[in-house]
C-alpha positions as CSV (number, residue, x, y, z in Angstrom):
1,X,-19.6,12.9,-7.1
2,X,-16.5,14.5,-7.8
3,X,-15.4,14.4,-3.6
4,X,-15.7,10.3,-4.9
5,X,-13.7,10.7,-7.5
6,X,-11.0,12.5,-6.0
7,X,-11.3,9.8,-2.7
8,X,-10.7,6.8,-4.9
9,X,-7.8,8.9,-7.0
10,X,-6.1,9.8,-3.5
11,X,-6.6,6.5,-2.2
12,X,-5.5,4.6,-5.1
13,X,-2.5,7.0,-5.7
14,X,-0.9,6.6,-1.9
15,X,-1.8,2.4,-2.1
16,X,0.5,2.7,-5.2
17,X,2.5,4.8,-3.6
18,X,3.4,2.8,-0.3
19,X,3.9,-0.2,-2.2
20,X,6.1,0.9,-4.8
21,X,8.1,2.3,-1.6
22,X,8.1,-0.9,0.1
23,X,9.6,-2.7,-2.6
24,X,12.5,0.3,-3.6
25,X,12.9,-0.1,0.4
26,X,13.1,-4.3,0.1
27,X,15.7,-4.1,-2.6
28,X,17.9,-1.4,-0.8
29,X,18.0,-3.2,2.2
30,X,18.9,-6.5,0.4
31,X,21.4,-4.1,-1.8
32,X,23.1,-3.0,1.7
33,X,23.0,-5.6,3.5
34,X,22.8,-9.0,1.5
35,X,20.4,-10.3,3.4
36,X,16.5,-10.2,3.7
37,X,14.7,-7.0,5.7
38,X,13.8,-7.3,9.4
39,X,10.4,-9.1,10.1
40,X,7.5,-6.6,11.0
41,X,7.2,-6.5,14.5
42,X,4.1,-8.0,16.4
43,X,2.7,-5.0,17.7
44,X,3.2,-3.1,14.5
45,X,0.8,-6.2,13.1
46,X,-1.6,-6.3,16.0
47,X,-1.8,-2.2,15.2
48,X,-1.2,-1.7,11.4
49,X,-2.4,-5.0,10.3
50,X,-1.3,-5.9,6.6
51,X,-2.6,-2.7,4.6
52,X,-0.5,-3.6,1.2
53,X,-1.2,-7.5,1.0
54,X,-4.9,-6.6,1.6
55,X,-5.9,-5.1,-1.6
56,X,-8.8,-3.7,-3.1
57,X,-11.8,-4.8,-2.2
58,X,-14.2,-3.0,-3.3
59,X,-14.6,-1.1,-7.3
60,X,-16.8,1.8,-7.8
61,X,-18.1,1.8,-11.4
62,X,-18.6,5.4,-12.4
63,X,-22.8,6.0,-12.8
64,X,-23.8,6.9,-16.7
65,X,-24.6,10.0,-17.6
C-alpha cells in the first residue's frame, strides 16, 4: 500500500511540477520576447503526445482501515 501511495505522491508532485514549469516558461518567453512561444513540433506530438492537457484520469480512494 505504501509503494501506492508514494506512486500517486511522485506522480502527482512532477504533473504539478511540469506544469507549473510550463507556465513560468510561457510567461518568460512572452516577457523576452513579446510574442507567443514556438508551436510544439509534430514529431515532438506524434512522440510525447499532450501529457499536461491530459489530466487525471483516474483517482485512487484510499481503502478503510
Amino acid at each position: 500500500m505504501k509503494r501506492i501511495v508514494w506512486t500517486a505522491l511522485a506522480a502527482l508532485v512532477s504533473a504539478g511540477s511540469a506544469a507549473l514549469a510550463m507556465r513560468a516558461l510561457n510567461y518568460l518567453w512572452r516577457r523576452a520576447t513579446h510574442e507567443s512561444p514556438p508551436e510544439q513540433p509534430a514529431w515532438a506530438r506524434l512522440l510525447l503526445g499532450s501529457p499536461l492537457k491530459k489530466g487525471v484520469e483516474k483517482v485512487v480512494e484510499p481503502s478503510a482501515l
